[in-house]
N, C-alpha and C positions, 0 to 999 in steps of 0.2 A: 547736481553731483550725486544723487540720490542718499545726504547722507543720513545717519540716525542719529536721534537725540542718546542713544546709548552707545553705538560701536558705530564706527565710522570705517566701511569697506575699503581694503585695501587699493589701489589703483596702479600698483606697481608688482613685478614678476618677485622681487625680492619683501614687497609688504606681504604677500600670501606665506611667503616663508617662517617670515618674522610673528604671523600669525599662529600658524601650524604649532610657531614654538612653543609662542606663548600660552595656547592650547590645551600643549599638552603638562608643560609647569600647572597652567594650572588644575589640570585633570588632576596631577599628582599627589598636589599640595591638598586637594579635597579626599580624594582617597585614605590620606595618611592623617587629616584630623578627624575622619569619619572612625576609622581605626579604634585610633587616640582616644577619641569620645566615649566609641561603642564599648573598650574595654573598660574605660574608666569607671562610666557607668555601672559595667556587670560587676567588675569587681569590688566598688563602693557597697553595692546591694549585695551582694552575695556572702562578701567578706564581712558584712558590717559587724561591730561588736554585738554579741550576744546571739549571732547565725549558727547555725548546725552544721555547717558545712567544715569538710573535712579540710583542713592548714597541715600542710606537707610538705618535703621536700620532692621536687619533681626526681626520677632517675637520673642518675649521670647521664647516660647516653642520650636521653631524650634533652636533657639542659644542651648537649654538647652539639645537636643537631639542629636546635633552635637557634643556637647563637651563630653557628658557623653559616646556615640559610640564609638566616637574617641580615649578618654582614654581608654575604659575599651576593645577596638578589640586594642589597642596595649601594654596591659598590660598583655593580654592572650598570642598573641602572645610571649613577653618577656618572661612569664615563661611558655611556651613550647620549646623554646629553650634553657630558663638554664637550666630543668630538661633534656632534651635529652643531652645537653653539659655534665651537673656534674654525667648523668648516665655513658656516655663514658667514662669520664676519670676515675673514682672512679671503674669503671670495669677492666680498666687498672692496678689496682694494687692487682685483688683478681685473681691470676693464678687458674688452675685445678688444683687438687690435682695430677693428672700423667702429667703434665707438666716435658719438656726436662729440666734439670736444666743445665745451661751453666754457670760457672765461667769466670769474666770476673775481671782482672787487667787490672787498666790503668796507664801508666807514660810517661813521655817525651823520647818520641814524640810516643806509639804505643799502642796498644792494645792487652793484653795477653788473650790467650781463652783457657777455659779445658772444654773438654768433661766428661760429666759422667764415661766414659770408660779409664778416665787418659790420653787422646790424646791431642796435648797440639797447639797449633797455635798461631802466631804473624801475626796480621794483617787482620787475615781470616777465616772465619766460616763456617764450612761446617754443613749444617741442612738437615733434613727430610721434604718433602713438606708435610701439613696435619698435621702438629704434634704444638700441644703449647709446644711452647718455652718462658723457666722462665731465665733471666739472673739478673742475684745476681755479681753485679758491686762494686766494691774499685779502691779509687786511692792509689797511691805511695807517690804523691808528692804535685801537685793542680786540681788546678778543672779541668773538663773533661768533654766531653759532647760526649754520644754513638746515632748518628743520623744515620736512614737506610732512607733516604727519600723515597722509594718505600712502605716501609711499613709504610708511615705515622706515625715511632716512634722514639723519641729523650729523652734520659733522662740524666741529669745530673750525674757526679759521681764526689762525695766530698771525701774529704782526711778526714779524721777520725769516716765515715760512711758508712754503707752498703745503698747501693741504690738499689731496684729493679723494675724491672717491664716485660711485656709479650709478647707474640705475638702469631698467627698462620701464617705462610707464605703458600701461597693458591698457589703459582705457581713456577716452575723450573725454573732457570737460575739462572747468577751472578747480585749483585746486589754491588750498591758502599753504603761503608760504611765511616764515615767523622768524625772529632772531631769539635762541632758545639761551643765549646766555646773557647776563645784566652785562648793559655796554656802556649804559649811563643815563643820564635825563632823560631821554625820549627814547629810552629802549622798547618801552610797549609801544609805540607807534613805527618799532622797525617794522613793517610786515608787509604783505607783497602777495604774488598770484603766480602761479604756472598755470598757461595754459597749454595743455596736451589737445591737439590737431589732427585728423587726418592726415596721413601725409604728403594726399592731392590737395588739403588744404594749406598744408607745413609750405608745400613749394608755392602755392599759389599768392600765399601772405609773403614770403620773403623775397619775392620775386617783386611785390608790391613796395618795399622799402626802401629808402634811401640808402642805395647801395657807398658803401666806403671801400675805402683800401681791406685788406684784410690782415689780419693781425701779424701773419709773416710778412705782409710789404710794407705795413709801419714799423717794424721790427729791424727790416731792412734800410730802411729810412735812418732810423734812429739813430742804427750802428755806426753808418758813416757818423749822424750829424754829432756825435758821442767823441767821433775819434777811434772807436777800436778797430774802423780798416786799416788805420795806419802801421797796425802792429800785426792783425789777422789776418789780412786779405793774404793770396798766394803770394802777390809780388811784392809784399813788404821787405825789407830789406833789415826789420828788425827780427830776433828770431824768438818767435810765440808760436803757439799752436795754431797749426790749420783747422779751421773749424767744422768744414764741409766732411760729413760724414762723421763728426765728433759724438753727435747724439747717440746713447746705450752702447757707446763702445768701454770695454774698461782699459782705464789708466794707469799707468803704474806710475807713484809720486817716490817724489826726495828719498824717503822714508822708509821706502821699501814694501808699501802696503801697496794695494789696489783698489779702487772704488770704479765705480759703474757710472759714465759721466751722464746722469738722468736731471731731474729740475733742480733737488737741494743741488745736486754738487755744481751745476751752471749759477745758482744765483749764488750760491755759498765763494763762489771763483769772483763772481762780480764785485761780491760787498767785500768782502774780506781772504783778498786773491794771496795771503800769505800764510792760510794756514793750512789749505793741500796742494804744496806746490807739484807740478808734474815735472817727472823725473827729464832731464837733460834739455831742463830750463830756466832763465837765472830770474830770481823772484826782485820784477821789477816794475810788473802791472801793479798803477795806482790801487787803491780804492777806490769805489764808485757809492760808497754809503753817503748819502745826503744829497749825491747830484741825481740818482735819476729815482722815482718814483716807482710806489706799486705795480703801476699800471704802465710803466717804462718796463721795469722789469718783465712783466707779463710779456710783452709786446716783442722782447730779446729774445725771450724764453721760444715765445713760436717762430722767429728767425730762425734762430740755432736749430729747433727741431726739424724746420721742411727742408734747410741745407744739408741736415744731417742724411736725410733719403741720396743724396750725392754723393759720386765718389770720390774721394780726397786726390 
């Protein structure tokens, strides 16, 4: 991986950033104790008791020209680096639209991964260099924390939420992968590997794998074996929403508000389908909290989405 016992090179298009930034805080931060020093110093020795030096008040106008520079070159400074900061991260959560989509379950102690293709890993990720990569994270159990420190990216993953976020990975090799938050007894042994591939090697390996279903035909699978065609499908006879073409559309509920029907509001409809109910529908879908799984979820979650590419 080429890395150093001091800085470890980025390997991702968003770690060069995260670099850049870091850079320059810390150019800053040295600038302004060098400052700090350099005056303290002169004025320690210059001013000291029993010096010759002349103790004055400065003129107004020069006091009134010092203090207004001085605010207002470090107030510009501030927000040019929270707009660079909340551009970064706030970019972090809007993928490409042809973004890798990677499923990631987490539980004590490992990390589960699906590929697009139904290829399934514990522990280890095999990606395409050049390619964004979207991972769409659930836990099992408690909190979890998916950290690549080469690509500069760490996101938490909550128990009864979807968490996501992105990346491109800009160079080949393995890369360690870590859980950054205490998850319990064998949290230091959660840890794991990305390996970033060419992308004649990307298709050559997945091509190599024991191919499964993919996560919209288990998805679809499920749905029936779940019971919710009996309510969803078009020719149901009970009246529920049609699903097809549900995904990113907005809804307008009970209530009179709108939401955006994306991952929270499909799992949020699943586990607990009585608290945004959708308008000129009578709130009568069970709960599904305790029958289906993480990793059930997940698997509805990419149903719903590839029907939603269809038209209603």
């Amino acid at each position: 991986m080429g890395e150093s016992i001091f800085w470890l090179p980025a390997a991702s298009e968003q770690g060069e950033q995260v670099d850049h930034l870091f850079f320059l805080l810390l150019a800053v931060s040295a600038i302004v104790t060098i400052v700090v020093f350099v005056l303290l110093v002169t004025f320690a020795v210059r001013y000291r008791h029993g010096s010759k030096a002349k103790r004055g008040k400065l003129p107004n106008l020069m006091r009134r020209e010092l203090e207004i520079g001085w605010t207002a070159a470090t107030a510009f400074l501030f927000l040019f680096i929270f707009w660079w900061v909340s551009s970064a991260q706030l970019e972090g959560y809007s993928p490409p639209p042809d973004a890798l989509e990677i499923h990631v379950t987490a539980k004590q102690w490992m990390f589960k991964t699906q590929q697009p293709s139904g290829v399934r890993e514990i522990n280890e990720l095999h990606l395409p260099v050049d390619t964004p990569v979207r991972l769409v994270m659930a836990s099992e159990d408690v909190i979890h924390s998916f950290w690549v420190p080469a690509f500069r990216f760490k996101r938490d993953i909550l128990p009864g939420r979807v968490t996501q976020g992105w990346f491109t990975p800009d160079k080949t090799g393995t890369f360690h992968l870590f859980c950054a938050e205490f998850c319990g007894t064998n949290h230091s042994e959660m840890t794991g590997r990305i390996i970033v591939m060419s992308q004649a090697d990307y298709a050559e390996w997945t091509a190599g794998q024991p191919q499964g279903d993919d996560l919209g035909k288990e998805g679809a699978k499920l749905f029936v074996a779940k019971g919710c065609s009996g309510c969803h499908a078009p020719s149901s006879k009970v009246h529920a929403p049609n699903l097809a073409g549900l995904f990113g559309r907005k809804i307008p509920l009970a209530d009179g508000s709108i939401v955006t029907a994306d991952e929270r509001y499909i799992r949020d409809s699943i586990l607990q389908p009585r608290r945004e109910i959708a308008a000129g529908y009578p709130p009568i879908m069970p709960s599904f909290q305790g029958v289906v799984s993480e990793e059930d979820l997940t698997r509805l979650l990419a149903y719903i989405r590839s029907i939603g590419k269809e038209t209603p």
